[in-house]
N, C-alpha and C positions, 0 to 999 in steps of 0.2 A: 520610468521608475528610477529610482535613486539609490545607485547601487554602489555607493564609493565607500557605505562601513564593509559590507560585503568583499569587495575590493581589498581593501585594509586586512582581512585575514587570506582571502584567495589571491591574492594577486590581482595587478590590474589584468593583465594577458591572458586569464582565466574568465573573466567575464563572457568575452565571445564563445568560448568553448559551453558553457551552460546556456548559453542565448541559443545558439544553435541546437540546443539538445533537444532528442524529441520521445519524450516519456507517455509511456500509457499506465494509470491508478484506474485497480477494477478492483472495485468494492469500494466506497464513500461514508462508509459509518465510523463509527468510533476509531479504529484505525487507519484506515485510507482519505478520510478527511482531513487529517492531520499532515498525512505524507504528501495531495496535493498544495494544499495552503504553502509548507515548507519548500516546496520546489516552487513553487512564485516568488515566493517571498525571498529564495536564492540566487533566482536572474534566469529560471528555464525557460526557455523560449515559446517551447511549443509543449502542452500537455491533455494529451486523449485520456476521457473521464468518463467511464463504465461503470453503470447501475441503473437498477431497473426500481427501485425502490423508493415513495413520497415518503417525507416528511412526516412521521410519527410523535407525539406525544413521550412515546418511551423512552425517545431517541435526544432526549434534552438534558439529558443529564451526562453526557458525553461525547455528540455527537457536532461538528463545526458547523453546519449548514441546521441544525437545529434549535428554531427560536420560533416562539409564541407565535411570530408574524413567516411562518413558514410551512407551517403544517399544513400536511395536503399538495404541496409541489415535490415536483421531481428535485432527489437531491443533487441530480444533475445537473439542473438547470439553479438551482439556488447557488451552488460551490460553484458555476462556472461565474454566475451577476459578482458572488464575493471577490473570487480572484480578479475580474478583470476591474474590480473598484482598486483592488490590489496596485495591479500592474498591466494598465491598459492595454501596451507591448505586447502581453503571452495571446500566442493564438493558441485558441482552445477547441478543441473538437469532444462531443457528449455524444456519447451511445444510453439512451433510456432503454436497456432492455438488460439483463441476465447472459452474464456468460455462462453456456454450458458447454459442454462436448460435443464437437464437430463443427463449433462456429467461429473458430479461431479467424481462419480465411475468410471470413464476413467481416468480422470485427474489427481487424490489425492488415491496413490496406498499408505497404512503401515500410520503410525500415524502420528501425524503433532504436534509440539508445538504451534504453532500461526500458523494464516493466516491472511495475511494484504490484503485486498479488497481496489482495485483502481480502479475498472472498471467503463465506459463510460457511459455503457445499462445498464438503470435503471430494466427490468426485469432481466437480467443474475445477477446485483447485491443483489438484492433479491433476489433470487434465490438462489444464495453462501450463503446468511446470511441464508437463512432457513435451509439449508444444516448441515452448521454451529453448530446454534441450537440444531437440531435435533440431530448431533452426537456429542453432544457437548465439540465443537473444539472452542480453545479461538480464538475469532475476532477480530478486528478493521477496521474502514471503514471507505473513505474517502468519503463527500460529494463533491459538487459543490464548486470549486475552480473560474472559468472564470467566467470574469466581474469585477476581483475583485482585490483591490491595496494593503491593507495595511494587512499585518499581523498580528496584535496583536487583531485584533478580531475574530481570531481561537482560539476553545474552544474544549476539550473532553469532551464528556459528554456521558451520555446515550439518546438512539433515544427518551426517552420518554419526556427527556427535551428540544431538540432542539426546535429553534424559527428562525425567518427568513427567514433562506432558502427553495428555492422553490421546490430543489431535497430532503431531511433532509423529509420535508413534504412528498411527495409521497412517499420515502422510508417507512415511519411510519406509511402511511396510507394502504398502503400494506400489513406491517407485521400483522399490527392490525386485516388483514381480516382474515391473518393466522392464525390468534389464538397467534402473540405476539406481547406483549405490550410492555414490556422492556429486557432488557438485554443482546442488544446490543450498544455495546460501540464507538462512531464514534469520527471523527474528521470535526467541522465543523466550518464555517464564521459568522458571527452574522453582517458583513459588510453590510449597506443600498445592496439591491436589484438593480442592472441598468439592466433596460428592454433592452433586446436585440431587433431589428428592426424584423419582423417575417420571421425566413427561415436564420434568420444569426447566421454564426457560431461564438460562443461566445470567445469575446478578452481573453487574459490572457498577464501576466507578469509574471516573474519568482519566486517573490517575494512570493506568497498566495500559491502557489501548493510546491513550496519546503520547505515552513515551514509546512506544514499539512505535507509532508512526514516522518518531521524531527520528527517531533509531534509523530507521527505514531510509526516511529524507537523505540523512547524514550522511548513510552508508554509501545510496548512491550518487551522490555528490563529489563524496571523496574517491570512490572508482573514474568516476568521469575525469575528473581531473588528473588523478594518477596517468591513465590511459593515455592522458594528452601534455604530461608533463617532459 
């Protein structure tokens, strides 16, 4: 793969530091598709790709592994064929199944540099971050993206700052019972709140989930190379 514009902003002596890097994205929709795509396409070397979820019809209006000629595959297997048209270089490892609680140690075998959290289940998401924590694996998380239009009020912060959001909240109210307060790092909307009708699945555009992924990408990008600067 051809990584010398790349190069041109990181440095050449940075290239091997992301080559070597070895990332796991668990959740592949609207957010998490965004965030593997961007770590190929920034020279990662090696990235584990968690979800249990085919190819949907509803999933085309936001989602990267989502096209006419896809529906009905795992969107594991479709975002791994994409990436590695990408950049044949990345070894890629795919778990087609659902992370929940207690499967961390099944799932996440040898050391990880980052783990990007996109997942749907607010317990399984809590759950990775405890995880996280505990063995502590650098994180990022995305919160609640649907409902939501405009991008530029996604913010990284830490959970202990977030405001607005109504998943941001439970996620924090969560940790807190855990015994954490801060020091996890997410990615979240500070956009007004639209009540969804009760039992409805909530709207999205492509706009608010691919820039939190892209967010996501960058953040850990720029940790890595900090780390190794």
């Amino acid at each position: 793969m051809d990584l010398s514009r790349v190069a041109m902003v990181i440095g050449k002596d940075k290239l091997p530091v992301l080559g070597q890097a070895r990332i796991a994205v668990v959740g592949l929709g609207g957010v998490g598709s965004y965030v593997a795509e961007s770590l190929c396409r920034s020279g990662v070397g090696h990235l584990l790709l968690i979800d249990a979820d085919k190819v949907a019809a509803s999933n085309i209006n936001r989602q990267l592994p989502a096209l006419t000629s896809t529906f009905g595959r795992f969107k594991t297997e479709v975002v791994r064929q994409r990436l590695l048209d990408i950049n044949p270089d990345c070894e890629i490892e795919t778990v087609s199944k659902f992370y929940e609680p207690g499967v961390f140690a099944e799932f996440f075998s040898g050391s990880f540099t980052f783990i990007a959290d996109a997942i749907d289940s607010t317990p399984s998401k809590v759950d990775l971050l405890l995880e996280c924590v505990q063995r502590d694996i650098p994180v990022i998380s995305s919160m609640g993206t649907g409902n939501k239009l405009d991008p530029t009020y996604l913010a990284v912060e830490d959970i202990s700052g977030t405001s607005v959001c109504p998943l941001a909240r439970s996620v924090r109210k969560q940790l807190r019972a855990a015994g954490v307060k801060k020091g996890v790092t997410v990615v979240y909307s500070k956009e007004p709140v639209q009540r969804a009708e009760a039992g409805e699945v909530p709207g999205s555009m492509v706009f608010v989930p691919a820039s939190a992924g892209l967010l996501m990408a960058s953040y850990i990008v720029r940790q890595i190379i900090a780390e190794n600067s």
